[in-house]
KOLGU-37343 format. One line per 10 residues: number of its first residue (from 0); for each residue x, y, z of N, C-alpha, C, O. Coordinates in steps of 0.02 Angstrom, whole numbers, plus 32768, in hexadecimal, padded with zeros to 4 digits. Each point is the difference from the previous one (the first is absolute). Layout:
BEGIN
NUM	X/Y/Z/X/Y/Z/X/Y/Z/X/Y/Z | ...
This chain:
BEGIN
0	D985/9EC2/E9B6/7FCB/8031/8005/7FCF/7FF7/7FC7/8011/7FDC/7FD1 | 7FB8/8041/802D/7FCF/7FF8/7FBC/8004/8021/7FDB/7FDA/7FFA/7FD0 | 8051/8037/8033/8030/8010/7FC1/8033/7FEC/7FDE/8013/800F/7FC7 | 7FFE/7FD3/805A/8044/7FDB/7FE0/7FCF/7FBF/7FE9/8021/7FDE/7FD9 | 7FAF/800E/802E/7FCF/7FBF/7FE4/7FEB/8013/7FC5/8010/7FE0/7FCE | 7FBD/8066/802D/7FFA/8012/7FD3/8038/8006/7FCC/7FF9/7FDA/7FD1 | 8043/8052/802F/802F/7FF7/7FE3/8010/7FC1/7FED/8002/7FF9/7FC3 | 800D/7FD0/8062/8013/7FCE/7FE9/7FD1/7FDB/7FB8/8019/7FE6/7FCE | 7F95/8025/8044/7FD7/7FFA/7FD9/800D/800F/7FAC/8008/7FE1/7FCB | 7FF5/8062/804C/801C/8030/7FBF/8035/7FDD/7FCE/7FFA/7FF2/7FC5
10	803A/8005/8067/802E/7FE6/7FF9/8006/7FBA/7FCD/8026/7FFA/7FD1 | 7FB2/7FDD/8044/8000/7FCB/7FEF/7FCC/8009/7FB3/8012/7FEF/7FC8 | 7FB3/802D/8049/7FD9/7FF6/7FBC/8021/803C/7FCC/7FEB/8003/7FC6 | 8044/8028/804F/8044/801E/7FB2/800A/7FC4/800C/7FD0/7FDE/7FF0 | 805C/8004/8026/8029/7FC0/7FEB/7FDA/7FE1/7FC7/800A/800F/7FC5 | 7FCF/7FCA/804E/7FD3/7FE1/7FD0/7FE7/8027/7FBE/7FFF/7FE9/7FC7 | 7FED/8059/804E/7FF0/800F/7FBE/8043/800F/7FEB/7FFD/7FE6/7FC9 | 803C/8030/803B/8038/8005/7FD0/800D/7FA7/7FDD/8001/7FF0/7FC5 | 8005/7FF4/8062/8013/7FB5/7FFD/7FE0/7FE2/7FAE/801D/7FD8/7FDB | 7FAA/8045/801B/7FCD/7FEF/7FCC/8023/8028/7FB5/7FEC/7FEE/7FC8
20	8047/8048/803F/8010/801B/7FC8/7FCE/8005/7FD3/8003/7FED/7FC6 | 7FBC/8035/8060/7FD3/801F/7FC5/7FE7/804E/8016/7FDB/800F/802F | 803E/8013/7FAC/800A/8039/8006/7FA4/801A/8013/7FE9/8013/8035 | 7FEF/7FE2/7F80/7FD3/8021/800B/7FC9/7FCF/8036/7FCC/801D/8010 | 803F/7FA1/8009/7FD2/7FEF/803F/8015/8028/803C/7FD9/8007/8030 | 8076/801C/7FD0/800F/8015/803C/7FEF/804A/8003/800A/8024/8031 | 7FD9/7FF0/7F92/7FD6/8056/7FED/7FBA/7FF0/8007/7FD7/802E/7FFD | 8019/7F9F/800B/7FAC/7FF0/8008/8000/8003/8031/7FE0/8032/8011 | 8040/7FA1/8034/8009/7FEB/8038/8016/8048/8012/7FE9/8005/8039 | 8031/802F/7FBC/8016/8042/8032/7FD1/8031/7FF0/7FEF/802B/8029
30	7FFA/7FD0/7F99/7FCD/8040/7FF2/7FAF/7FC8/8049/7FC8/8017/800E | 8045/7FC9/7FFD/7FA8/7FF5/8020/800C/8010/8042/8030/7FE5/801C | 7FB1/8040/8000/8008/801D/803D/7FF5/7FCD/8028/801C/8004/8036 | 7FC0/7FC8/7FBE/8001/7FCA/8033/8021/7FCD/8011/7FEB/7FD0/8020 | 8056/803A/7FC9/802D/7FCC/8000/802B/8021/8041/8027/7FE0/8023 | 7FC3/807E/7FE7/802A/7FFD/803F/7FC5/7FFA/803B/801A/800A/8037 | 7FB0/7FEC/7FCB/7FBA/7FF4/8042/802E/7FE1/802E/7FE4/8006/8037 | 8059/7FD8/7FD4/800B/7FF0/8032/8012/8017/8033/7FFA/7FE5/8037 | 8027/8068/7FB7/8015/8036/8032/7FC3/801A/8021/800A/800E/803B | 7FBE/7FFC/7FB3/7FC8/8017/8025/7FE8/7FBB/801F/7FD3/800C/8029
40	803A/7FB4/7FD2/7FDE/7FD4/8027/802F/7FDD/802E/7FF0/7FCF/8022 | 8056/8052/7FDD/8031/7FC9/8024/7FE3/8006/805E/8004/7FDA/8031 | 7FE0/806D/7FC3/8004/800B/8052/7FCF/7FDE/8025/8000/7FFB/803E | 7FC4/7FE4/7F8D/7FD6/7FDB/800D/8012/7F91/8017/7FE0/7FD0/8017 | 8052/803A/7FD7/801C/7FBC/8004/801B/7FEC/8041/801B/8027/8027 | 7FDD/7F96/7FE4/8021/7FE6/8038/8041/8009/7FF9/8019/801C/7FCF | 800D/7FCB/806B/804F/7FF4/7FF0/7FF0/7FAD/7FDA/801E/7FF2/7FCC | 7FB7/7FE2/804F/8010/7FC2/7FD9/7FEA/8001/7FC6/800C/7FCE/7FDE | 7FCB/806F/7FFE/7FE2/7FF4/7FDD/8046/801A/7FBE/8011/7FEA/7FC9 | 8000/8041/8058/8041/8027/7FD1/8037/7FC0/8004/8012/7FF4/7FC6
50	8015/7FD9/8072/8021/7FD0/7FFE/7FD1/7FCB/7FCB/801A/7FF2/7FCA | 7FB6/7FFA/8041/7FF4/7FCD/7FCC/7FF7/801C/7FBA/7FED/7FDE/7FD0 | 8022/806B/802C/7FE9/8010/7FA8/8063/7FF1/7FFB/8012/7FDD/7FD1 | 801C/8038/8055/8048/8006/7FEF/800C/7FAF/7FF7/8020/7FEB/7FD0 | 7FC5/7FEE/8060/8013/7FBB/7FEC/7FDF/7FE5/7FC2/8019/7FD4/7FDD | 7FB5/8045/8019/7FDA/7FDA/7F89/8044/8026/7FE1/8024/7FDE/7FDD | 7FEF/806F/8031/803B/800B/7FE7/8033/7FD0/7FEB/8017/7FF6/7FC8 | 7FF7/7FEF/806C/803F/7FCB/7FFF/7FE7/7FB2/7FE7/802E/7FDC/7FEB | 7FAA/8013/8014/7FC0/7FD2/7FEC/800A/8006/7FB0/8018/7FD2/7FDF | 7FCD/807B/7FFF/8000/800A/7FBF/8050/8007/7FED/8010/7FE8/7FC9
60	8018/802F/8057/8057/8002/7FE2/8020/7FB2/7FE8/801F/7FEB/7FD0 | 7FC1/7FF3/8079/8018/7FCF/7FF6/7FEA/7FDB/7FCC/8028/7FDC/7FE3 | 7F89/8026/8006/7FE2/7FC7/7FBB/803C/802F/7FC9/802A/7FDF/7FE1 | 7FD5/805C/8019/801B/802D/7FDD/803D/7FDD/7FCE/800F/7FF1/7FC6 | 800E/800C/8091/8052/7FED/7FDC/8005/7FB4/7FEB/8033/7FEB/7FE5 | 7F95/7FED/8028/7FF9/7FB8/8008/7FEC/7FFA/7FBC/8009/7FC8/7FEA | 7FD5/8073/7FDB/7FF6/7FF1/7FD1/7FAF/7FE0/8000/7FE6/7FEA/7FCC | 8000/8018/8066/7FBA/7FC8/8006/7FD3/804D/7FF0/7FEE/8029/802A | 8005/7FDA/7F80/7FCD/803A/801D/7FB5/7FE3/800D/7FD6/802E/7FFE | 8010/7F97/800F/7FCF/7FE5/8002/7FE6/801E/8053/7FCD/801A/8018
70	807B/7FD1/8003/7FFA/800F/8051/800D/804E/800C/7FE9/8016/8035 | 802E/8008/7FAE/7FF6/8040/7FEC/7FD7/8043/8004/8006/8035/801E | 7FD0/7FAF/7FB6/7FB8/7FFA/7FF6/7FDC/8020/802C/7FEA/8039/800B | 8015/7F71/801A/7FC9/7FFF/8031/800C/8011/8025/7FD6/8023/801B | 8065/7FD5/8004/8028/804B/8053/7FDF/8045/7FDB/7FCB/8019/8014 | 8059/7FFF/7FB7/7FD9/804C/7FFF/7FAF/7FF8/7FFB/7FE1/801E/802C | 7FFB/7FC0/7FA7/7FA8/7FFE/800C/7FFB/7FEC/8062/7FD8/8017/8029 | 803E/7FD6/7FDA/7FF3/7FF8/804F/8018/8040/8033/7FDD/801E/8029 | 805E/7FEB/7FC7/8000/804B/8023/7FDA/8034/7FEC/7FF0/802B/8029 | 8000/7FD8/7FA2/7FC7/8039/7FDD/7FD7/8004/8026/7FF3/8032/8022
80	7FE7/7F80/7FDE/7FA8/7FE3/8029/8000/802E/8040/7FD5/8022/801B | 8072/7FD2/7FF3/8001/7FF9/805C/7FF4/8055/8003/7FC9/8016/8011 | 8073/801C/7FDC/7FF0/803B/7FEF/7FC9/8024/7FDE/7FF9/803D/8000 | 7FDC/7F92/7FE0/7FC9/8027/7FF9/7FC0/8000/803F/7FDE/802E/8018 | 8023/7F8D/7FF6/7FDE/7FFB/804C/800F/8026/8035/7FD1/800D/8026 | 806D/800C/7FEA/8007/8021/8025/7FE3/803C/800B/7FE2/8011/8033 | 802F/801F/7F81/7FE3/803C/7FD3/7FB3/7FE7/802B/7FEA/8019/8034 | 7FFC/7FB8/7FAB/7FAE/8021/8000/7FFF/7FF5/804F/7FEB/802C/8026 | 802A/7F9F/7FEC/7FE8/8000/8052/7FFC/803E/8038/7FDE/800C/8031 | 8052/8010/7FAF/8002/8045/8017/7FD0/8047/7FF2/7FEE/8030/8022
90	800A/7FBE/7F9D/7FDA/802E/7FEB/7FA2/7FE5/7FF7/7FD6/8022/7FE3 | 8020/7FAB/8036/7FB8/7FEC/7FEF/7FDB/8015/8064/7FC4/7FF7/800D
């Protein structure tokens, strides 16, 4: 369901920010209200559009655990791009 997507979402970026053991990026990252915009825009999303953000998920775990943060990187700047295009496409 697209709740349980969203959740999963959620889900995954705590992961990451715990993963980082930095206390105060993960008090920067919760105090900005826009780190949760995804709950007001999930209903706006495709289903493929929500499957291809869960697969960079597994995309970014995997450079993750591979140690490649080069490839890293560029999976999250690339999922960003894609999520911000989306954002404006919608809203322009």
């Amino acid at each position: 369901s697209r709740g349980e997507r969203v959740a999963h979402n959620d889900e995954f970026h705590e992961a990451i920010i715990a993963a980082t053991h930095n206390d105060l990026l993960a008090q920067r990252i919760h105090d900005n209200s826009q780190y949760y915009f995804i709950h007001r825009l999930a209903g706006f999303l495709t289903d493929e559009e929500v499957h291809t953000s869960i697969v960079g998920h597994g995309e970014q775990v995997a450079a993750l655990l591979a140690r490649d943060s080069a490839r890293a990187e560029s999976i999250v700047r690339s999922h960003v791009l894609r999520g911000l295009e989306k954002v404006l496409s919608r809203i322009a």
